[in-house]
C-alpha positions, 0 to 999 in steps of 0.5 A: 062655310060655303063650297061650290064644286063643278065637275065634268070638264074635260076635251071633246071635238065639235059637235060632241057633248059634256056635262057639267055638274055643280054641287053646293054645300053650307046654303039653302040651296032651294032659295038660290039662283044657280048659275052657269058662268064662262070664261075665254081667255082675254074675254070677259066673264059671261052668263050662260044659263041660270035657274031661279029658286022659282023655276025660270031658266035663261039661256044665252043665246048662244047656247039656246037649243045646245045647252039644257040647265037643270038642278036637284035641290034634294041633291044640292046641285045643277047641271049643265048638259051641253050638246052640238059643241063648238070651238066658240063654247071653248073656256073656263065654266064656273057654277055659281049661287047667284043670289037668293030669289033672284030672277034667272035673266037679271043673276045671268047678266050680273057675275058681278052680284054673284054671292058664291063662285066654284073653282071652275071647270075647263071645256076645250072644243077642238074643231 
């Protein structure tokens, strides 16, 4: 059985920082794609960074030089730091195992090929 567990949300005001961490059990961690998924109410849900098993990165360009993805397969988990928030990154994150040995770019811009979802984790940017 699969599990994958986001933590780290919480409330902070534009430009402070949070990070996100995602642990997935019951898979090869190695072989997957990880990702970092968003949604804003009545919006739909959007790829904001992914890290092959190969070691590629994508980042959104909304969040290139904001947000760094960085994972620990001896940990089972990735994590998204996130700097220089703003109201605009305000929703729901989700940590997903994309797929196994998929590139990072393709996983990101496909949540619907997502094999595994975590439950999600809140991120509120006031301004």
């Amino acid at each position: 059985q699969v599990e994958v567990v986001e933590s780290g949300g919480g409330s902070v005001q534009t430009g402070g920082s949070l990070n996100l961490s995602c642990t997935a059990s019951g898979l090869t961690f190695e072989h997957y794609t990880m990702a970092w998924f968003r949604q804003a109410p009545g919006k739909e849900r959007e790829g904001v960074s992914c890290f092959s098993a190969t070691g590629t990165k994508y980042y959104d360009d909304s969040v290139k030089g904001r947000f760094t993805i960085s994972r620990d397969n001896a940990k089972n988990t990735v994590y998204l730091q996130m700097t220089d928030l703003k109201p605009e990154d305000t929703a729901t994150y989700y940590c997903a195992a994309a797929a196994r040995y998929r590139a990072a770019a393709p996983a990101c811009r496909s949540p619907s090929d997502v094999r595994y979802w975590g439950q999600g984790t809140q991120v509120t940017v006031s301004s």
